[in-house]
N, CA and C atoms of all chains as a GROMACS GRO file, in nm:
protein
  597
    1UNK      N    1  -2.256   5.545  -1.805
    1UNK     CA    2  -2.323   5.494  -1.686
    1UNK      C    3  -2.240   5.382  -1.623
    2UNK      N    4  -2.195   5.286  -1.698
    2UNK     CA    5  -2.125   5.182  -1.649
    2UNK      C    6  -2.001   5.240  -1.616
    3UNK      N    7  -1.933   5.274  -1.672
    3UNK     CA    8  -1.793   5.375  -1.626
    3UNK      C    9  -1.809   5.461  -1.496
    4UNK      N   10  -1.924   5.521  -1.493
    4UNK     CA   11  -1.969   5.580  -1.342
    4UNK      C   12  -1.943   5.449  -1.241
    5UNK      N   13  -2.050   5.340  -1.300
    5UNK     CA   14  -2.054   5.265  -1.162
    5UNK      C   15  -1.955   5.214  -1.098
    6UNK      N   16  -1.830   5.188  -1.210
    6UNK     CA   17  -1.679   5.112  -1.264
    6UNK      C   18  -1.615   5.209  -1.161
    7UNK      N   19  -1.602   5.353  -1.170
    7UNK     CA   20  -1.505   5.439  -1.144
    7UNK      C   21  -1.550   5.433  -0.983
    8UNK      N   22  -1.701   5.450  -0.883
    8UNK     CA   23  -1.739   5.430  -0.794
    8UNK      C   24  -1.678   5.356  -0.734
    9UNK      N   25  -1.724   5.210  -0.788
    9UNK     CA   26  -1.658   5.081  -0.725
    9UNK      C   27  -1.499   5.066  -0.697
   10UNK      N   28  -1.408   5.121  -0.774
   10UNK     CA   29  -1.314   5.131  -0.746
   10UNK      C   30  -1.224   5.259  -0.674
   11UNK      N   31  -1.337   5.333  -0.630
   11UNK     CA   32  -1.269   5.434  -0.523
   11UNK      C   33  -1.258   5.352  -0.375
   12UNK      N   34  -1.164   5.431  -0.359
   12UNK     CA   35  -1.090   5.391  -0.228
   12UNK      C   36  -1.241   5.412  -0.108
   13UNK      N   37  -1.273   5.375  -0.010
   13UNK     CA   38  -1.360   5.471   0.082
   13UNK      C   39  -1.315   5.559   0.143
   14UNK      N   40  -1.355   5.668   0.220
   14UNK     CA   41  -1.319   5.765   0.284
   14UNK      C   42  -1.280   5.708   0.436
   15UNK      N   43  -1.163   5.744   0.452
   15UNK     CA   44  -1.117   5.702   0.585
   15UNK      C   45  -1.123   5.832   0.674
   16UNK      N   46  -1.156   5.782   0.820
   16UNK     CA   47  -1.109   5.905   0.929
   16UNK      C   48  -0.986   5.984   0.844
   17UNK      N   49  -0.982   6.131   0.838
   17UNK     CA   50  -0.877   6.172   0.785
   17UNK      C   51  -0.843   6.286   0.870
   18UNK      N   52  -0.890   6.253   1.030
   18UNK     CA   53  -0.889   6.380   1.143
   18UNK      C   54  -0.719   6.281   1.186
   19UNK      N   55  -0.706   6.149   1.192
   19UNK     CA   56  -0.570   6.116   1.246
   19UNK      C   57  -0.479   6.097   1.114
   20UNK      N   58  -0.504   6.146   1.045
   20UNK     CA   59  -0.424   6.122   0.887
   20UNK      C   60  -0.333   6.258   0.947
   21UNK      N   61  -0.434   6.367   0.912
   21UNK     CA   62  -0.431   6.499   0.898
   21UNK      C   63  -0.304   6.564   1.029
   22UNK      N   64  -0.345   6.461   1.178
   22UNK     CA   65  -0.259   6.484   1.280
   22UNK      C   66  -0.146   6.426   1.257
   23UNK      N   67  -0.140   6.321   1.231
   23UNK     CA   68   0.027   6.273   1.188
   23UNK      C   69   0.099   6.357   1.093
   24UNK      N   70   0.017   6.367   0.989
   24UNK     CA   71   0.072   6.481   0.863
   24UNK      C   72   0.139   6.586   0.964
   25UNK      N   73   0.088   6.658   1.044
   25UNK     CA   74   0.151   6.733   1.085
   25UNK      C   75   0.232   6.737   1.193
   26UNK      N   76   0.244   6.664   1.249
   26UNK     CA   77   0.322   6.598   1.362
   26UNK      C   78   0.441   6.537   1.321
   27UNK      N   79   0.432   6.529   1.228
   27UNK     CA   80   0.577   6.405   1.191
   27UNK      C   81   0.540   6.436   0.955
   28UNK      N   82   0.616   6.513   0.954
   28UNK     CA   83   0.635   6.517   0.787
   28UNK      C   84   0.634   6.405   0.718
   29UNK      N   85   0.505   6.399   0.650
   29UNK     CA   86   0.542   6.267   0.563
   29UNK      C   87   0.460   6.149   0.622
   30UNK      N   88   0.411   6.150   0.780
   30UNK     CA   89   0.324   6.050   0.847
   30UNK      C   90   0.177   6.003   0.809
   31UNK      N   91   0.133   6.121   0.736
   31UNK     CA   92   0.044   6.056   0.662
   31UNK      C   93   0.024   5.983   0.551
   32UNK      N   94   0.149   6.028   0.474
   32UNK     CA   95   0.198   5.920   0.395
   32UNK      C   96   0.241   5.792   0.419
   33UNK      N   97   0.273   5.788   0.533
   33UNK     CA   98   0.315   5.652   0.573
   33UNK      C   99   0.202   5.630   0.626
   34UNK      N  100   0.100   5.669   0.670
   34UNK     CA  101   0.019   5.602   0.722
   34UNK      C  102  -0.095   5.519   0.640
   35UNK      N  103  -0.102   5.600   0.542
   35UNK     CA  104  -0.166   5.547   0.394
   35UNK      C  105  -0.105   5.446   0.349
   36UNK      N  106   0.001   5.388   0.358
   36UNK     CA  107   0.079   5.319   0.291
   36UNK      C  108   0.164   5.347   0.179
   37UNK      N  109   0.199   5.492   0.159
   37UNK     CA  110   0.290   5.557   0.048
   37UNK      C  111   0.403   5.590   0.086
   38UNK      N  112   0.510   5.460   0.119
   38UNK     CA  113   0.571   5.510   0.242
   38UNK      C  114   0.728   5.591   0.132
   39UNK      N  115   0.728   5.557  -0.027
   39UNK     CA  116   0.821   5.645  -0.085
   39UNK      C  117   0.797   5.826  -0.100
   40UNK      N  118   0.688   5.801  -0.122
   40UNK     CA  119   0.668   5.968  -0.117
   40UNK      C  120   0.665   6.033   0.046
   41UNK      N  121   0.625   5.896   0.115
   41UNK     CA  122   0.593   6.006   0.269
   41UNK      C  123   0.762   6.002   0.307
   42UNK      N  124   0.887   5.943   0.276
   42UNK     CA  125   1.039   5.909   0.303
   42UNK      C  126   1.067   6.053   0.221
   43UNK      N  127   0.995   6.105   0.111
   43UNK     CA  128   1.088   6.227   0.010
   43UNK      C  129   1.039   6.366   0.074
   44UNK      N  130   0.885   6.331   0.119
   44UNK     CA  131   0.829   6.439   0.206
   44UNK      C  132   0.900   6.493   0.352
   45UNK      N  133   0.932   6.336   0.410
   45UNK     CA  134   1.020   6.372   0.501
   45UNK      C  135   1.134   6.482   0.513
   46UNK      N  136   1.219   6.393   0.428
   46UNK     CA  137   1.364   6.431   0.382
   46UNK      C  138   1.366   6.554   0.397
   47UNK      N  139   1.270   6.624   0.286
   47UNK     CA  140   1.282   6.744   0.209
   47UNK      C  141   1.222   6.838   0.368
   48UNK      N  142   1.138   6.764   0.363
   48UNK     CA  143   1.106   6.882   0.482
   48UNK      C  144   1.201   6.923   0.665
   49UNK      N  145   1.197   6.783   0.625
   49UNK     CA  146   1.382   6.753   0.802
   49UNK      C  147   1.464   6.844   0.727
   50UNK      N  148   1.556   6.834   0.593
   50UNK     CA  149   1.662   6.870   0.560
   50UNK      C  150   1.628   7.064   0.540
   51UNK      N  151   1.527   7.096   0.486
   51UNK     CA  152   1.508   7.220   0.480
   51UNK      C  153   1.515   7.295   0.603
   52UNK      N  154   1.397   7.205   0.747
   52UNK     CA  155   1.412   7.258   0.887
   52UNK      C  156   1.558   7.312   0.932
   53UNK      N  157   1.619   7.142   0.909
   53UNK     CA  158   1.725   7.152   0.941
   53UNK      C  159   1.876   7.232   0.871
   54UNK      N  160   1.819   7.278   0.797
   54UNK     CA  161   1.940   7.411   0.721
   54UNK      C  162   1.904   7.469   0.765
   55UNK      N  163   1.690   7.539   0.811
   55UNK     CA  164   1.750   7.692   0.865
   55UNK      C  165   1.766   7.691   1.015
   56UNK      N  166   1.809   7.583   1.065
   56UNK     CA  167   1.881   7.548   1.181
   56UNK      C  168   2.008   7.654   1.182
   57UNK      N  169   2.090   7.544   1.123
   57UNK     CA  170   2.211   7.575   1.112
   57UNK      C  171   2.259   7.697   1.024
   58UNK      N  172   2.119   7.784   0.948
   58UNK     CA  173   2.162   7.883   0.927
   58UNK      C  174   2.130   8.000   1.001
   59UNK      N  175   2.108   7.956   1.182
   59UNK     CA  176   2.049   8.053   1.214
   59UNK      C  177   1.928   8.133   1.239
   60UNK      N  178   1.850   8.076   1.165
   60UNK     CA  179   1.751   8.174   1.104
   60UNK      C  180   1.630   8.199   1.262
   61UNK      N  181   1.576   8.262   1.229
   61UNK     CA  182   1.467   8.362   1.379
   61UNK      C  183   1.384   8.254   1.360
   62UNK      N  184   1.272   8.241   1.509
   62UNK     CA  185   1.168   8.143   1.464
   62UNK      C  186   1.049   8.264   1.498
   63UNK      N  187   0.935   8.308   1.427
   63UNK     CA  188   0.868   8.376   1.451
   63UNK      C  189   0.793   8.383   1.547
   64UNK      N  190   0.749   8.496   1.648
   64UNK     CA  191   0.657   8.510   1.761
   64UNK      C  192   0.543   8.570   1.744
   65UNK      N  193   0.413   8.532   1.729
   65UNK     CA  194   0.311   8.595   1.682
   65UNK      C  195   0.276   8.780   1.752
   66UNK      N  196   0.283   8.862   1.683
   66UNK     CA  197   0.278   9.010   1.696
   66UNK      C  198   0.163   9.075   1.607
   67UNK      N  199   0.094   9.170   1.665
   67UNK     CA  200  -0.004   9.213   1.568
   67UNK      C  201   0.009   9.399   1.608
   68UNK      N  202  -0.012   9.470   1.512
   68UNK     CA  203  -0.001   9.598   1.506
   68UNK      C  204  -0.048   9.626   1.399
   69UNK      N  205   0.050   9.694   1.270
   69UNK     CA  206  -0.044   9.714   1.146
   69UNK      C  207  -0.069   9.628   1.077
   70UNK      N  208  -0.136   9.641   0.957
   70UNK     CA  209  -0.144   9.477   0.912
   70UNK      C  210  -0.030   9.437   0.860
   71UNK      N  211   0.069   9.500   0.771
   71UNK     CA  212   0.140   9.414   0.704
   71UNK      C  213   0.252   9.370   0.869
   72UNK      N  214   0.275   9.424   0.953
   72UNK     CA  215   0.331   9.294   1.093
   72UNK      C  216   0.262   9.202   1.118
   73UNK      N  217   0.110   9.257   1.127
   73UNK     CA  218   0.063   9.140   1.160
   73UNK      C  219   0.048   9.012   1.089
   74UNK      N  220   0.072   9.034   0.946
   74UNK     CA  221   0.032   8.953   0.827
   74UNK      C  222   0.196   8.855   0.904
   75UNK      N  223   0.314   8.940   0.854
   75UNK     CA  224   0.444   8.896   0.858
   75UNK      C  225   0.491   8.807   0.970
   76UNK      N  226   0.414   8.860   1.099
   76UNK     CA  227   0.433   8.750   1.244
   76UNK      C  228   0.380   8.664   1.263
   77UNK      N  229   0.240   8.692   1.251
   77UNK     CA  230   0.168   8.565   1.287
   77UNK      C  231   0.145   8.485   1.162
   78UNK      N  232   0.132   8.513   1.026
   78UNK     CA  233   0.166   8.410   0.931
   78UNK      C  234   0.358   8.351   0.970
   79UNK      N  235   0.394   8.437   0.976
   79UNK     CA  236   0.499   8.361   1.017
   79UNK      C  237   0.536   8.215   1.115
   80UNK      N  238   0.475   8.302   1.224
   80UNK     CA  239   0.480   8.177   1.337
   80UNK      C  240   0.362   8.048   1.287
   81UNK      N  241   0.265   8.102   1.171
   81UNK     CA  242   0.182   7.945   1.159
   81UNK      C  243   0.253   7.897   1.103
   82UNK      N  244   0.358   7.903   1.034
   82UNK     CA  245   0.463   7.847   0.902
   82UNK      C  246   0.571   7.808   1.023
   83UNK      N  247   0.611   7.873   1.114
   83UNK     CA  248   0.682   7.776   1.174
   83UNK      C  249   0.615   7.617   1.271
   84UNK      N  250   0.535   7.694   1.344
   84UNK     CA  251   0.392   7.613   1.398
   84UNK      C  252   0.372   7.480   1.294
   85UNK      N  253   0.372   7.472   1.182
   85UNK     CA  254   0.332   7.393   1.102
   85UNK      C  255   0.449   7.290   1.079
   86UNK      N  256   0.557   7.358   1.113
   86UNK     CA  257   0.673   7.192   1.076
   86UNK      C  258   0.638   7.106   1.166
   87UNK      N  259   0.534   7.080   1.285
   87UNK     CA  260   0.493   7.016   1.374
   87UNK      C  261   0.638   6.970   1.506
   88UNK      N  262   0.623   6.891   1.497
   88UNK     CA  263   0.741   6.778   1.585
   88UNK      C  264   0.901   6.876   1.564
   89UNK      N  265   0.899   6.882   1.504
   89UNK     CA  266   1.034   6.979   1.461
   89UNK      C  267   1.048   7.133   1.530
   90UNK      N  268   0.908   7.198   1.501
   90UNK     CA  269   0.935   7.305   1.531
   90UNK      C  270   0.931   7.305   1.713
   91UNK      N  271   0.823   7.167   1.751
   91UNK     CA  272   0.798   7.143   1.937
   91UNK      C  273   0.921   7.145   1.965
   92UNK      N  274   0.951   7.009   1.873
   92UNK     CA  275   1.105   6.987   1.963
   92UNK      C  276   1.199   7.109   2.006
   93UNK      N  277   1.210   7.185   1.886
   93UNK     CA  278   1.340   7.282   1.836
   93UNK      C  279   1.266   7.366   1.991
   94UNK      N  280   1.164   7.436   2.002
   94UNK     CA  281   1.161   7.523   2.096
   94UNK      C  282   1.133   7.492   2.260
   95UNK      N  283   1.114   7.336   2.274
   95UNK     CA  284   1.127   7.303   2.384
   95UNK      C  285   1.276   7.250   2.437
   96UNK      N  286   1.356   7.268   2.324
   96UNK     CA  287   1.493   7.268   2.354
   96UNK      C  288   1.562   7.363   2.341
   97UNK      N  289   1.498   7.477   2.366
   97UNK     CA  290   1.566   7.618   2.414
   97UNK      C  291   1.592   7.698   2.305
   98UNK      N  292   1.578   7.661   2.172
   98UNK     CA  293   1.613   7.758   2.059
   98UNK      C  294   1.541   7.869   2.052
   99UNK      N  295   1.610   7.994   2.034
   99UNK     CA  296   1.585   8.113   2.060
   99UNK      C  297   1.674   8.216   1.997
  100UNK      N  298   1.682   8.158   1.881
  100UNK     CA  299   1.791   8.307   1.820
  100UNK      C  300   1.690   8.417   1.743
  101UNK      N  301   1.776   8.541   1.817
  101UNK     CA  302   1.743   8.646   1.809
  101UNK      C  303   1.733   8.713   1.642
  102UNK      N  304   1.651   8.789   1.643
  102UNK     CA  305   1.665   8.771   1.495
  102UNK      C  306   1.742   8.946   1.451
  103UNK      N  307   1.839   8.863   1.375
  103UNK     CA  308   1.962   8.940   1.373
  103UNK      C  309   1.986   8.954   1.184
  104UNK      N  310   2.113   9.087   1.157
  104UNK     CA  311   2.118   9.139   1.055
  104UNK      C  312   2.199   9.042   0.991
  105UNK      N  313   2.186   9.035   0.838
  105UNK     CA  314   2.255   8.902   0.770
  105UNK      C  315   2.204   8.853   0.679
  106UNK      N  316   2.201   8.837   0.569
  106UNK     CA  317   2.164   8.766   0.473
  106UNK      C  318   2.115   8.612   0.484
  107UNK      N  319   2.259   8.537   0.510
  107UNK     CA  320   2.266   8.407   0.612
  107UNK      C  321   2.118   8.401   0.722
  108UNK      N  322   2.070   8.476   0.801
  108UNK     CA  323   1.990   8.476   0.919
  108UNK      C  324   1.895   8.476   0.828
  109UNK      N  325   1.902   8.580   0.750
  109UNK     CA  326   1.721   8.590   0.662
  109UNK      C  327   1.716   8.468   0.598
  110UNK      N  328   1.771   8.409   0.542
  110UNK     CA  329   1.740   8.270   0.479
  110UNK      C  330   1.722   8.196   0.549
  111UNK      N  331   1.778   8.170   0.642
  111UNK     CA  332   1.775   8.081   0.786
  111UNK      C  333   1.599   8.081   0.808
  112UNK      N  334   1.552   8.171   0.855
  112UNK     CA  335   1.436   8.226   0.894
  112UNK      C  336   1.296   8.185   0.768
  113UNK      N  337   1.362   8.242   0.673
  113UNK     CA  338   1.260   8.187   0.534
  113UNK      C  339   1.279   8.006   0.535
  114UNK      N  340   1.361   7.921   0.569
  114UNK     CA  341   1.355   7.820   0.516
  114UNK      C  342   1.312   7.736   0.651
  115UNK      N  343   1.311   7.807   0.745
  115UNK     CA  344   1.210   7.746   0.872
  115UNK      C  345   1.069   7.762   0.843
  116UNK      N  346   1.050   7.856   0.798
  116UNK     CA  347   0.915   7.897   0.757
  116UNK      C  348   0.847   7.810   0.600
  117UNK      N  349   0.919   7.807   0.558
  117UNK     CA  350   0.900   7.719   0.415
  117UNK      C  351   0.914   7.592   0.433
  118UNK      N  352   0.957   7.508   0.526
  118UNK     CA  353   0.958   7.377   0.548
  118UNK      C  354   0.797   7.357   0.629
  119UNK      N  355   0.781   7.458   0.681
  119UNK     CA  356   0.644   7.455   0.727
  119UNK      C  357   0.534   7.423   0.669
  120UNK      N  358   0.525   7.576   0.538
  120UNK     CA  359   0.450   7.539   0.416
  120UNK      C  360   0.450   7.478   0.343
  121UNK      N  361   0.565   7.407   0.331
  121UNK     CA  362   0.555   7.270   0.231
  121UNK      C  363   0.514   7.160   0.326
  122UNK      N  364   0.516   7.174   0.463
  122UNK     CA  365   0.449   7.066   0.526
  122UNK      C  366   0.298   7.011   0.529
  123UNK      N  367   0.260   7.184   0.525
  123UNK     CA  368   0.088   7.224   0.464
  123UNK      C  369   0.097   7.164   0.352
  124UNK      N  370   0.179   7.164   0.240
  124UNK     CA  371   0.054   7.114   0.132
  124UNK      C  372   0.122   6.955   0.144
  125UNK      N  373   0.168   6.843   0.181
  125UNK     CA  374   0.211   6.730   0.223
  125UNK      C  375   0.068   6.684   0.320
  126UNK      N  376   0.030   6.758   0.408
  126UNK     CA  377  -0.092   6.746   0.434
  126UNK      C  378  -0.228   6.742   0.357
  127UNK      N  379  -0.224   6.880   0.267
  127UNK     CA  380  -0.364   6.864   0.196
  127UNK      C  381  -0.305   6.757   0.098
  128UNK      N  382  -0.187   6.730   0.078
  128UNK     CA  383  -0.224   6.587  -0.020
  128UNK      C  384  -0.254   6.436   0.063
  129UNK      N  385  -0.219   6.424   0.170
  129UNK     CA  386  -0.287   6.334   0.256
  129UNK      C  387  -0.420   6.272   0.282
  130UNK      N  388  -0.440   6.468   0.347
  130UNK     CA  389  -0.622   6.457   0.310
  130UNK      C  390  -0.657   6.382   0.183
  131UNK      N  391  -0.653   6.454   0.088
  131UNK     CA  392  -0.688   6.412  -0.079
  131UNK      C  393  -0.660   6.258  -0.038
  132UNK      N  394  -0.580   6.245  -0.015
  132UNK     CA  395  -0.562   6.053  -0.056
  132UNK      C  396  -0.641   5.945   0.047
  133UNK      N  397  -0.674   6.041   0.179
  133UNK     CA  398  -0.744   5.986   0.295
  133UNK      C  399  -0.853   5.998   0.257
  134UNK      N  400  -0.932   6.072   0.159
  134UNK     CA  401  -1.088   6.089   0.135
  134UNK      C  402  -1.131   6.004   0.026
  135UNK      N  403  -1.005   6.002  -0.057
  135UNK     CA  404  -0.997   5.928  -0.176
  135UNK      C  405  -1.047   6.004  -0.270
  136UNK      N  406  -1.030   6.109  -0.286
  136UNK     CA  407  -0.994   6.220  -0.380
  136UNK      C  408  -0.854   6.225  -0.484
  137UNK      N  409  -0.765   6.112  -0.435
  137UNK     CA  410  -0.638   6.060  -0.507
  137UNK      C  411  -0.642   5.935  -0.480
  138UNK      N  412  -0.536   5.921  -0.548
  138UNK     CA  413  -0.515   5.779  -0.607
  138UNK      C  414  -0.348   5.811  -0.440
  139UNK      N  415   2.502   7.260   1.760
  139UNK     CA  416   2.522   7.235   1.610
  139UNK      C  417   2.543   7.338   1.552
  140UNK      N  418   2.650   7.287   1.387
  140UNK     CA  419   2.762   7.361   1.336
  140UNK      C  420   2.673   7.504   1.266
  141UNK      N  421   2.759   7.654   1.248
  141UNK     CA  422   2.656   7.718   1.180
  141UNK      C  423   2.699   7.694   1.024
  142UNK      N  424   2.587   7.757   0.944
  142UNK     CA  425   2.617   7.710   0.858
  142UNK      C  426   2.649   7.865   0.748
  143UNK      N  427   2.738   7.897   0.691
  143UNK     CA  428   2.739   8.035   0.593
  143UNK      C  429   2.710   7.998   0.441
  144UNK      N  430   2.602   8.029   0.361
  144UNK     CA  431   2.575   7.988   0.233
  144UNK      C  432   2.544   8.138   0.156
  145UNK      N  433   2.580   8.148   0.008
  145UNK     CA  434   2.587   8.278  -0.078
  145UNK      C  435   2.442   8.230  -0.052
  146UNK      N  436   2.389   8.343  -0.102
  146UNK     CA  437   2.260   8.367  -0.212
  146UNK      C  438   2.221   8.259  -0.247
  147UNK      N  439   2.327   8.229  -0.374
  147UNK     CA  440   2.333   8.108  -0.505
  147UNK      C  441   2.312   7.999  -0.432
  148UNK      N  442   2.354   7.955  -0.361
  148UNK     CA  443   2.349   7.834  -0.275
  148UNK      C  444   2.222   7.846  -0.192
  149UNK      N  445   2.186   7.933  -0.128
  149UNK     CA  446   2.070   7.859  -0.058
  149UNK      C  447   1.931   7.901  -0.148
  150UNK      N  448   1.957   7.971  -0.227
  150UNK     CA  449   1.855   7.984  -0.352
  150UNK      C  450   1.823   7.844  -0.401
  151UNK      N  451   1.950   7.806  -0.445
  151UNK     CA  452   1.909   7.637  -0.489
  151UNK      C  453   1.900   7.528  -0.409
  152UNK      N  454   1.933   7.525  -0.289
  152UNK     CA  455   1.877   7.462  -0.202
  152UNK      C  456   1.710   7.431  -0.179
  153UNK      N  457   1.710   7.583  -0.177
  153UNK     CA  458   1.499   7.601  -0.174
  153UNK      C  459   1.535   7.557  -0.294
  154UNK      N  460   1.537   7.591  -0.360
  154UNK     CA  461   1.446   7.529  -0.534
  154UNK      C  462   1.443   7.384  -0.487
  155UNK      N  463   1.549   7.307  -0.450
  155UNK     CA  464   1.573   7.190  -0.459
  155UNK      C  465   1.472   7.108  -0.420
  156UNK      N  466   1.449   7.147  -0.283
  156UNK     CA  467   1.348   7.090  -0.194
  156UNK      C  468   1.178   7.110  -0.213
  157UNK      N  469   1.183   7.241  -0.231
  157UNK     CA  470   1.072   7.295  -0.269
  157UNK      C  471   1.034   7.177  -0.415
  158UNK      N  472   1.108   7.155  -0.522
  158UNK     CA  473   1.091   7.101  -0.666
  158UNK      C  474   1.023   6.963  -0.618
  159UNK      N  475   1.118   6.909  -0.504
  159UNK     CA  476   1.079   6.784  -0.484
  159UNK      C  477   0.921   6.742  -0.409
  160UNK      N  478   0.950   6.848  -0.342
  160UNK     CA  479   0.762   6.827  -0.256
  160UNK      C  480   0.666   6.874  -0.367
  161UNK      N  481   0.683   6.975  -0.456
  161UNK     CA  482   0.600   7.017  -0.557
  161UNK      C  483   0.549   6.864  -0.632
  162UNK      N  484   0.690   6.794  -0.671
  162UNK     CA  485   0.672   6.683  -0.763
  162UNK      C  486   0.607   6.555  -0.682
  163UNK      N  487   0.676   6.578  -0.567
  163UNK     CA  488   0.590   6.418  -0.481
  163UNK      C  489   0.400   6.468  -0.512
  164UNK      N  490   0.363   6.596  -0.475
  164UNK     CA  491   0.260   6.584  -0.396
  164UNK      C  492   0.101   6.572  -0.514
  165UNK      N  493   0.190   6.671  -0.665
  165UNK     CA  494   0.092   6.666  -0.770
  165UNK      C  495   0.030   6.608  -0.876
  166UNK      N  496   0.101   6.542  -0.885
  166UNK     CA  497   0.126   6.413  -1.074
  166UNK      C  498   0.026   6.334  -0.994
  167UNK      N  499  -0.017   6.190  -1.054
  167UNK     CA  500  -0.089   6.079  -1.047
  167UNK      C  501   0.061   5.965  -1.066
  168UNK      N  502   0.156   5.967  -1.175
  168UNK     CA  503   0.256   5.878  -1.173
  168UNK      C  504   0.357   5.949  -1.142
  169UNK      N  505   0.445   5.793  -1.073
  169UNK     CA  506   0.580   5.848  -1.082
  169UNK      C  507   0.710   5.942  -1.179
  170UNK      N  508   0.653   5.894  -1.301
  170UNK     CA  509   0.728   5.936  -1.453
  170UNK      C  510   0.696   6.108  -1.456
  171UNK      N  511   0.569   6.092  -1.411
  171UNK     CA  512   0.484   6.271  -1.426
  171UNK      C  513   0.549   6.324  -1.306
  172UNK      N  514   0.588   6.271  -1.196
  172UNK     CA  515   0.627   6.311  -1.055
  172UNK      C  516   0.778   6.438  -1.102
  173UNK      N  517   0.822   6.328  -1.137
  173UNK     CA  518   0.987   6.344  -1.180
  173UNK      C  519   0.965   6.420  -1.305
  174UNK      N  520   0.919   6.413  -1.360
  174UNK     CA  521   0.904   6.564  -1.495
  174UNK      C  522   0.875   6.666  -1.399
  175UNK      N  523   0.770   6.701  -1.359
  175UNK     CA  524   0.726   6.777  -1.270
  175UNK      C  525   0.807   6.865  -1.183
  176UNK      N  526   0.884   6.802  -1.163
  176UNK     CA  527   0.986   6.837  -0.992
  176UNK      C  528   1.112   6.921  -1.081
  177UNK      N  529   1.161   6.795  -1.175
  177UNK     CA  530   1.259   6.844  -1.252
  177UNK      C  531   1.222   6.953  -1.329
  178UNK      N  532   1.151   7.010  -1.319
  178UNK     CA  533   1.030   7.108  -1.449
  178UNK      C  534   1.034   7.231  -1.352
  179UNK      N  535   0.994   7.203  -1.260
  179UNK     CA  536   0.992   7.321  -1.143
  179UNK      C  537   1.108   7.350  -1.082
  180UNK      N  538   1.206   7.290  -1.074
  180UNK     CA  539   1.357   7.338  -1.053
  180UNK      C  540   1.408   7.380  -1.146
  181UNK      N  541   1.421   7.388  -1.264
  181UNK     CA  542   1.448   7.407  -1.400
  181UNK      C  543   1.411   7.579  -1.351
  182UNK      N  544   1.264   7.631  -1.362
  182UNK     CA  545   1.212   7.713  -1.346
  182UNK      C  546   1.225   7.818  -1.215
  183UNK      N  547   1.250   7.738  -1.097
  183UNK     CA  548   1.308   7.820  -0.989
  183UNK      C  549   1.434   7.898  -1.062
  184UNK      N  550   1.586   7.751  -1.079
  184UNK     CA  551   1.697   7.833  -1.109
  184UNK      C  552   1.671   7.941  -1.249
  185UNK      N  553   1.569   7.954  -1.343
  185UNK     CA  554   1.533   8.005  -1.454
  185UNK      C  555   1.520   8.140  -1.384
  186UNK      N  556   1.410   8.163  -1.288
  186UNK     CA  557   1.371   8.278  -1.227
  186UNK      C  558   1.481   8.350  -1.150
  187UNK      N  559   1.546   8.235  -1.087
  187UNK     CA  560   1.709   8.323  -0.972
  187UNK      C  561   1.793   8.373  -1.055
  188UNK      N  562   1.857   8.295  -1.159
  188UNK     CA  563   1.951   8.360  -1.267
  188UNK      C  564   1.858   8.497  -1.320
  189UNK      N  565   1.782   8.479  -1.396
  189UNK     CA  566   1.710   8.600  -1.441
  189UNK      C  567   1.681   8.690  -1.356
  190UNK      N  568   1.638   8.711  -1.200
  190UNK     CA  569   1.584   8.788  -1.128
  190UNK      C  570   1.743   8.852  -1.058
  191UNK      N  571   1.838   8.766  -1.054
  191UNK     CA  572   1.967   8.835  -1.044
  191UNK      C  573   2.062   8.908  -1.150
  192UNK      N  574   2.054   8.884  -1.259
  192UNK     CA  575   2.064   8.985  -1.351
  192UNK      C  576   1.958   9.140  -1.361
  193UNK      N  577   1.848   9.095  -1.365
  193UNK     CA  578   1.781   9.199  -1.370
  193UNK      C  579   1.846   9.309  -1.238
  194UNK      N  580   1.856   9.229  -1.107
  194UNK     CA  581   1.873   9.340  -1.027
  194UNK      C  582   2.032   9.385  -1.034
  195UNK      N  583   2.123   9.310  -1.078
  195UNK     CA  584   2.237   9.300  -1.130
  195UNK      C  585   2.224   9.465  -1.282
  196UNK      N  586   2.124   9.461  -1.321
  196UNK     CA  587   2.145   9.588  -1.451
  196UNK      C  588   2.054   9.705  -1.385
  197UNK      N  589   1.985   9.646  -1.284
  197UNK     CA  590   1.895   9.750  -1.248
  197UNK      C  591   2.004   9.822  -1.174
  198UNK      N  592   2.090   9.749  -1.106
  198UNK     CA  593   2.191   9.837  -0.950
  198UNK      C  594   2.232   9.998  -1.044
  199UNK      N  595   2.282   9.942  -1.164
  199UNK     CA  596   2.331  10.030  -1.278
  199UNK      C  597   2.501   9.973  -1.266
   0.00000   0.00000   0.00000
């Protein structure tokens, strides 16, 4: 009982976690900094800029949402939410004209997977945000 | 900006790399558990690429 009340008292309160949640995705790692975790929200960054930014430079397709059978539809439009999701990165990248065609290559397919995977690791950088904005973490 | 040409091997461990590190920031409670963690899951990426390239390496025939 006392350990209940102990463990209570020392939770964090639940903060707005609707502008946690928007920075998280707007800027990798911003909700971490916004919490005040600013080493993990600097590794969240990193990892997620440096991944964008390889499948930059490797080329890779940015997905356009398409629907037909399911497994395209699964493949495009999950695709484009995984790009959609690097936030600020992916705005920037396509309001500055990037547009490569998606072409044959090993090189291109990785390109393409690691635009898409900087995404999803941006998603869960977020749900750990949330968690720490509700005070569900430490 | 420059393009970039990487094997397999290389951008295989690249993802592991990055991937290990957001795995490790986002799950542990400590730092010490962070860094086991990360290092634990890269361990296991390159575990799976070596192994999953042999396999298709004996499967080709």
């Amino acid at each position: 009982m006392a350990t209940n009340v102990k463990a209570q008292a020392a939770a964090p309160p639940a903060r707005g976690w609707y502008g946690v949640i928007l920075l998280a995705w707007l800027v990798p790692g911003g909700g971490h900094f916004l919490l005040k975790r600013p080493g993990r929200g600097a590794l969240l960054l990193a990892s997620v800029a440096i991944m964008f930014l390889l499948g930059l430079m490797m080329r890779g397709a940015m997905f356009q949402p398409q629907t037909g059978d399911v497994l395209t539809t699964i493949i495009y439009c999950g695709g484009f939410l995984g790009d959609l999701a690097s936030g600020l990165f992916y705005l920037l990248t396509v309001w500055l004209g990037y547009a490569q065609p998606d072409m044959a290559g090993h090189v291109h397919d990785y390109g393409a997977k690691f635009l898409v995977a900087a995404g999803l690791l941006n998603v869960l950088a977020m749900v750990d945000a949330y968690e720490i904005a509700t005070g569900e973490k430490e | 900006m420059p393009k970039m040409n990487l094997s397999h091997f290389e951008a295989a461990i690249l993802f592991a790399l990055f991937s290990s590190v957001v795995l490790g920031v986002i799950t542990k409670r400590t730092d010490a558990e962070r860094l086991r963690y990360g290092v634990r899951c890269f361990a296991y990426f390159v575990a799976a690429l070596i192994g999953l390239g042999w396999l298709m390496k004996l499967g080709h025939g």
